[in-house]
N, C-alpha and C positions, 0 to 999 in steps of 0.2 A: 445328515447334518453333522458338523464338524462337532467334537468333544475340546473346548477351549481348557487349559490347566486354570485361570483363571476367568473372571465374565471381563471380555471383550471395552474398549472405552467407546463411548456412543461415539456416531460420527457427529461432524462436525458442521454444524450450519449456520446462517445467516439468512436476514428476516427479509421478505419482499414487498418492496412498498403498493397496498393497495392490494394486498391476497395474504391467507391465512396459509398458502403453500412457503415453504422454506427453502434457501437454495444451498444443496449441499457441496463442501468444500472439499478439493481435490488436491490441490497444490497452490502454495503464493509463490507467485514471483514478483520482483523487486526490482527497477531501474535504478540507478545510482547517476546521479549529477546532470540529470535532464532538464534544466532550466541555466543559463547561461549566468544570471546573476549568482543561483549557488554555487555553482561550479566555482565561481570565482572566491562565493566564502570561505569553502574548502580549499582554498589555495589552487586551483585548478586554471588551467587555459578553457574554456565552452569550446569546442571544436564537433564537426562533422566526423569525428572517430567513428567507429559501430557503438553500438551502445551495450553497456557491460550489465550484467545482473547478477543476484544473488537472491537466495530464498529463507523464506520463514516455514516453520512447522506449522502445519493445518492447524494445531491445536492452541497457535500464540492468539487464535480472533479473541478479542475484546468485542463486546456487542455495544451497542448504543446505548448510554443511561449508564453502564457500569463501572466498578470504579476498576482504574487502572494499578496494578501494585506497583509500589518503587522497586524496583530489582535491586539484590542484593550484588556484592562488589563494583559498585561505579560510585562515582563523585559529581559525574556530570551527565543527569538524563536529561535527553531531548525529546522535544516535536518537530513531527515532520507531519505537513498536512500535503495528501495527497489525494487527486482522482483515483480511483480504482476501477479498472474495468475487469466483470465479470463475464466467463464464457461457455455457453450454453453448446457449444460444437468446440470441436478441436482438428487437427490434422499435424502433418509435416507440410516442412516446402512450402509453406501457404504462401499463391502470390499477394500484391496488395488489394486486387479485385477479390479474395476469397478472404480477406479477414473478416469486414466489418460485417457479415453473415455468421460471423459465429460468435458472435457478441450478445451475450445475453442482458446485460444492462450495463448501467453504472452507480458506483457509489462513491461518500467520502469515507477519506479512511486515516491515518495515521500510522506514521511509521516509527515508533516509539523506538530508541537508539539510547544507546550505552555507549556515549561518544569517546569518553578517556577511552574504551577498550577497543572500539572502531579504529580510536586514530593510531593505538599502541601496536595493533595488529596490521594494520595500512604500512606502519613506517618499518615493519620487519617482516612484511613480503607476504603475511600469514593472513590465513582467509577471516573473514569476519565474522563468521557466526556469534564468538561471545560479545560483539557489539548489538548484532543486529537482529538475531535466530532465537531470543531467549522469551521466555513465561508470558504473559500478555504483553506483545510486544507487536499487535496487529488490531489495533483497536478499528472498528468498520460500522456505518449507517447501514441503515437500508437499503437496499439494490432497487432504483426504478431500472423498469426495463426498457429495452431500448427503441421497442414499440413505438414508445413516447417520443421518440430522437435522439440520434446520437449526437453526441457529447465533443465539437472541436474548437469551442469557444469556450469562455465565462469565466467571471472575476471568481477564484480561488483565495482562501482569506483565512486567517486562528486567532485566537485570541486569546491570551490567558488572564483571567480575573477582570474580565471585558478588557484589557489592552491589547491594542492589534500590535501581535507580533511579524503575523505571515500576511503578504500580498502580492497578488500576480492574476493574470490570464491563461487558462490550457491554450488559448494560439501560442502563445511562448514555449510550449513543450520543445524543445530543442529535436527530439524524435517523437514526430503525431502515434499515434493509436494502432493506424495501420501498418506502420512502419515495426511499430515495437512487435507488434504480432506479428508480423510475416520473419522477423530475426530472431524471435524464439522461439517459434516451429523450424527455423533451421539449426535450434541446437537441441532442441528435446519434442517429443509428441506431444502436442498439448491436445488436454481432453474435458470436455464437461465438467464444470466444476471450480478450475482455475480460477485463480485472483491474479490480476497484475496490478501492481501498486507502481502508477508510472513518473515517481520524480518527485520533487517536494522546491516551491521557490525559495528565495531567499529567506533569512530573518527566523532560520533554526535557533534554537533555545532553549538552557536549560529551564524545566522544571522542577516543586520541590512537593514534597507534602501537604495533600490539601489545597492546591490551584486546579481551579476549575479550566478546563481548555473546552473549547469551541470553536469547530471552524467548520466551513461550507464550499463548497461550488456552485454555482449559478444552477438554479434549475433542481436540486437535490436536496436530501434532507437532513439536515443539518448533525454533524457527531458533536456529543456533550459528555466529556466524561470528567471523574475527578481521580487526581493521583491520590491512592491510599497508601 
């Protein structure tokens, strides 16, 4: 057994709806601008591009029920309410017949954003992480599995302090499910464990201290968290 200089930080998991088993986390990755109405929020043309990603640290999940902290240097925190899919197999090259086989479930998730720093680092070329890679900034439900059916439909929706902010359908994904997985096994190995966080619709928004957000996907279990 290995001699650590200090004790090791636990890994890192998420709760499985309908088992006392837990599903552990290996890597998140992140779609950017996959719904054609945000695309346009963001000032963006929607187009048939490839689709771009970026990732979060294992250790930004948020669980369900807990509170979210306001990150420090921003002005302007956002929600982003998103499907997640979890993946119980991994590969390279995967074609589109070999992804939805390594699909461990789904959940809702959130893509908490530090939008002044997102847009300041967008507009000077520079990667995003202090927008989008920081402290609880991956809040996630529960994972039904996919046993149950996968996930290419159903009304997507948030709300803060019950006003609906967010609303859309996953048909509207600009890149489905299978598509996103077979384009990011061709830029990394993905393996058991992964999160893909795939897009967020319109009707992003800041948050402040103490607003309750809630939002869902058709079929899955609802995230409730509040910004602390």
């Amino acid at each position: 057994m290995p001699k650590f200089a200090f004790p090791p930080h636990p890994p890192v998991s998420v709760s499985i709806a309908g088992s006392d088993e837990r599903f552990p986390v290996h890597r998140i990755y992140c779609v950017g601008r996959n719904y054609a109405a945000h695309a346009r929020e963001m000032g963006k043309d929607p187009t048939r591009e490839p689709p771009f990603f970026f990732t979060k640290p294992a250790d930004a999940i948020v669980q369900n029920g807990e509170t979210v902290s306001y990150p420090q240097r921003t002005e302007d925190f956002h929600h982003e309410i998103e499907l997640v899919v979890a993946l119980g197999h991994g590969g390279r090259d995967l074609s589109l017949d070999q992804t939805l086989p390594c699909v461990f479930g789904y959940a809702v998730g959130n893509d908490y954003t530090r939008r002044d720093l997102q847009l300041e680092a967008r507009d000077k070329g520079r990667p995003w992480d202090t927008g989008k890679a920081f402290d609880h900034s991956a809040a996630i439900a529960a994972i039904r599995p996919a046993a149950q059916g996968h996930i290419d439909h159903g009304r997507i929706w948030l709300t803060v302090n019950g006003e609906t902010r967010q609303q859309g359908d996953i048909k509207d994904l600009i890149w489905s499910v299978p598509e996103i997985i077979a384009e990011l096994s061709a830029l990394f190995e993905l393996k058991a464990g992964d999160l893909i966080y795939t897009g967020t619709p319109a009707g992003v928004g800041a948050v402040k201290r103490g607003d309750r957000v809630e939002g869902g996907v058709e079929g899955l279990e609802n995230l409730v968290n509040v910004i602390g």
